[in-house]
C-alpha positions as CSV (number, residue, x, y, z in Angstrom):
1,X,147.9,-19.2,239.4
2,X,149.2,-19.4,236.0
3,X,152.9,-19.2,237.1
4,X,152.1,-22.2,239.2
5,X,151.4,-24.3,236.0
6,X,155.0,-22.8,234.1
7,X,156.9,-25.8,234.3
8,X,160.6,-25.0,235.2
9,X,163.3,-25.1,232.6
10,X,165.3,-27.0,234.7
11,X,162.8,-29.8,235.1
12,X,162.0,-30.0,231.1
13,X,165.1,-30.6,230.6
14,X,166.0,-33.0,233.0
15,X,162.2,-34.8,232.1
16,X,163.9,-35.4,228.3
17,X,167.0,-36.5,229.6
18,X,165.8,-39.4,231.5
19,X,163.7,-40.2,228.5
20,X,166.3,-39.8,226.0
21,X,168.5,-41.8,228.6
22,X,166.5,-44.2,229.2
23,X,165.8,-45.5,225.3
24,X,168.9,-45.3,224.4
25,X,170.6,-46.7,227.2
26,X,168.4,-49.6,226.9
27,X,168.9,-49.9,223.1
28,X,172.7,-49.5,223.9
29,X,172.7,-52.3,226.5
30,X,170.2,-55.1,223.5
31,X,173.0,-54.3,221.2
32,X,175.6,-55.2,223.1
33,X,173.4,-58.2,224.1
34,X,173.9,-60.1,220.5
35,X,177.3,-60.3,221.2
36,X,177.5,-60.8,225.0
37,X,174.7,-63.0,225.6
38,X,173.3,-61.5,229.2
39,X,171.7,-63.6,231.5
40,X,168.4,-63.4,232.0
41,X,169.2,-61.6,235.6
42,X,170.8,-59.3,233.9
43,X,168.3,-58.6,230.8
44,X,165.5,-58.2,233.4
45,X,167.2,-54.8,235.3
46,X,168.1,-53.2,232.5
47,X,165.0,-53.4,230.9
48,X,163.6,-52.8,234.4
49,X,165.7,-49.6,234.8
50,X,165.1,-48.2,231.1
51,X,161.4,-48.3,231.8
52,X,161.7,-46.8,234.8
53,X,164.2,-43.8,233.1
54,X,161.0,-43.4,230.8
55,X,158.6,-43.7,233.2
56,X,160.1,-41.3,235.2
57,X,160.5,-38.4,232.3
58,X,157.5,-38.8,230.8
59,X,155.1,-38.5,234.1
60,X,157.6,-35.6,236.0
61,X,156.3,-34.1,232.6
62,X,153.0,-34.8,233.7
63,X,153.5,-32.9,236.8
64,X,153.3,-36.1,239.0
65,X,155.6,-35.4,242.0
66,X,156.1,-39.4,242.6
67,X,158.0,-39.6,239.6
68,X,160.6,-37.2,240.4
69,X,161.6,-39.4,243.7
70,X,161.4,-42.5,241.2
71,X,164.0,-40.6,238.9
72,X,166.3,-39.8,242.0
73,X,166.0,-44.0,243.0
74,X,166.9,-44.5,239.3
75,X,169.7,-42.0,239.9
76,X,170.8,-43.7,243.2
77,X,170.6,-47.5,241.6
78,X,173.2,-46.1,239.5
79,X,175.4,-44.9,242.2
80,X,175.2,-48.1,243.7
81,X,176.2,-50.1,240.2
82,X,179.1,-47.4,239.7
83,X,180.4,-48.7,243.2
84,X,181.6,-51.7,241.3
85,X,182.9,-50.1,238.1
86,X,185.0,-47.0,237.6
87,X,185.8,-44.5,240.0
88,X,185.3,-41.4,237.0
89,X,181.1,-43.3,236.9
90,X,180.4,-43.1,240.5
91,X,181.9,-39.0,241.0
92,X,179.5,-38.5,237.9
93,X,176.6,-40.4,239.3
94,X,176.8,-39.1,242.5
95,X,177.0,-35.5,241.4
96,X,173.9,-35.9,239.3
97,X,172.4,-37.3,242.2
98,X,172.7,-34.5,244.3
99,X,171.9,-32.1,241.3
100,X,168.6,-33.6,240.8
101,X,167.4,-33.8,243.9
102,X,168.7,-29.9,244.2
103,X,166.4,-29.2,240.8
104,X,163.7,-31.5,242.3
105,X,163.1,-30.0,245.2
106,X,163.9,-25.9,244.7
107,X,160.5,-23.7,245.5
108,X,159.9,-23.4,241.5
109,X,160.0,-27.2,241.3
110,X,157.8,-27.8,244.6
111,X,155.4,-25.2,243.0
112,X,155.1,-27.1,239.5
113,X,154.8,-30.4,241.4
114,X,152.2,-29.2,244.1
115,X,150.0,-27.6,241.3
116,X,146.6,-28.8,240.3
């Protein structure tokens, strides 16, 4: 029972990633906004997907499996916005993509998420 509750390494660290990535990535984008002047289109999804970045982390931490499948929309929202940027973005995105939702999904991961 107790190795049911270990949380995988692998999953920790992704969890603070998405955190980490989601803050700063959001700070990034509002200071770049005193300059550029977004619309209001634009201010709305990145706030929208910084929250959901943090949202993600902090509850996969939690042990709620929902959040992982939120993380790998995040993950896919930013496959779909590399589409119309750089090449190098959407190889990375994509190959974190399928990583995640490797990590995600592994029998350790299924365990932690499954556990009560």
């Amino acid at each position: 029972m107790a190795e049911a509750r270990k949380r995988p390494i692998t999953i920790t660290i992704v969890c603070w990633l998405y955190l980490i990535v989601g803050v700063l990535g959001t700070g990034e984008h509002y200071w770049k906004f005193a300059s550029q002047r977004p619309t209001m289109n634009e201010a709305v999804w990145i706030t929208a997907l910084g929250a959901a970045a943090v949202v993600a982390g902090a509850f996969m931490l939690r042990r709620e499996g929902w959040a992982r499948w939120l993380a790998l929309v995040w993950m896919a929202a930013h496959v779909a916005i590399s589409v119309f940027h750089s090449r190098q973005g959407l190889l990375i995105h994509s190959a974190l993509l399928l990583l995640f939702s490797y990590l995600f999904f592994r029998r350790p991961a299924r365990i932690y998420f499954s556990a009560t």
